[in-house]
C-alpha positions as CSV (number, residue, x, y, z in Angstrom):
1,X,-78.0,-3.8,-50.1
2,X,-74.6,-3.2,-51.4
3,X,-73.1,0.1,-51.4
4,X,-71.5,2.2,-54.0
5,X,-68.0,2.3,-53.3
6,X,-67.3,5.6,-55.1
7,X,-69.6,7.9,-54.2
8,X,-68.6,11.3,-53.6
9,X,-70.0,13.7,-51.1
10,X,-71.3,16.3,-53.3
11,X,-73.3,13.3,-55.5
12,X,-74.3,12.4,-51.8
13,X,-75.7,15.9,-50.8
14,X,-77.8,15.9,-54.0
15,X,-79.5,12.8,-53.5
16,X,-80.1,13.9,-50.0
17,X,-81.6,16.9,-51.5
18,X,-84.6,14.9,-52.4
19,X,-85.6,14.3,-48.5
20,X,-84.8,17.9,-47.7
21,X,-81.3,18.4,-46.8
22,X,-79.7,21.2,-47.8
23,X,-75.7,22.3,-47.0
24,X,-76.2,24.8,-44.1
25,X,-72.3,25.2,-43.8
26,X,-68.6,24.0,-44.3
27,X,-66.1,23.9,-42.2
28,X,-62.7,22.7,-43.5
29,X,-63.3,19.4,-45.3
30,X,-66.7,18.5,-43.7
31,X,-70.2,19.6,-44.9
32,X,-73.0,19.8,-42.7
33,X,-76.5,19.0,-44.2
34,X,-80.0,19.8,-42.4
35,X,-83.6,18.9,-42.9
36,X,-86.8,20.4,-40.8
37,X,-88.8,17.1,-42.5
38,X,-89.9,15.5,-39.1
39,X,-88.2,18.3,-36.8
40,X,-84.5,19.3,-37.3
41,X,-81.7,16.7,-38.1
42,X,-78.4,17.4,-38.8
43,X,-75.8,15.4,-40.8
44,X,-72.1,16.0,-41.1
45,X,-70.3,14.4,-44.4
46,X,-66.7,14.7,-45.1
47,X,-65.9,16.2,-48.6
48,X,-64.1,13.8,-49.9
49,X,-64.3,12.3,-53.6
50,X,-65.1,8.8,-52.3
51,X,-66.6,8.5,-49.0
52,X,-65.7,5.1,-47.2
53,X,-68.0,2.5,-47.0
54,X,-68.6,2.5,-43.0
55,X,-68.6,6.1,-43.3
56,X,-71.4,6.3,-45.6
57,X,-73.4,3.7,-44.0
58,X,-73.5,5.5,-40.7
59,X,-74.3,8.6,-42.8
60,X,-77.2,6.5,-44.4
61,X,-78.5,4.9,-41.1
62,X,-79.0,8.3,-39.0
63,X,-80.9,9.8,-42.0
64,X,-83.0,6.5,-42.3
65,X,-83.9,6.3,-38.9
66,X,-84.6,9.8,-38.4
67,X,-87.0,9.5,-41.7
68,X,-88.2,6.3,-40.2
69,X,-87.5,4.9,-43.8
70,X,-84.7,1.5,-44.7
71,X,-81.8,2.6,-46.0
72,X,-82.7,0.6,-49.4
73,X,-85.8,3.4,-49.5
74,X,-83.2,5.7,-49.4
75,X,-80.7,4.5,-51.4
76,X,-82.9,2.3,-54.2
């Protein structure tokens, strides 16, 4: 799966939306996104307007595995 290269964190925090993450807080240039689906799980994203690459595929992989989903589920 190839990755978008300019995604920004609020398009990010949207899609995450649809698995139940929601901004809880901000804190200088980071949000931090939580979900109760499965039990708690916090993310934190920098809010940027293009997230790098390696950043947002260890952003993707922690929400994957804690969905127990593949990040092309996620992402498709």
């Amino acid at each position: 799966m190839k990755l978008p290269r300019d995604l920004s964190a609020e398009t990010l925090s949207k899609r995450l939306g649809h698995y139940g993450y929601s901004i809880t807080r901000q804190t200088g240039s980071y949000l931090r996104l939580t979900t109760t689906q499965g039990g708690e799980h916090h993310v934190t994203i920098p809010a940027h307007d293009s997230l790098r690459v390696g950043t947002l595929n260890a952003i993707l992989s922690d929400v994957a595995t804690h969905l127990k989903k593949s990040k092309e589920e996620l992402f498709g």
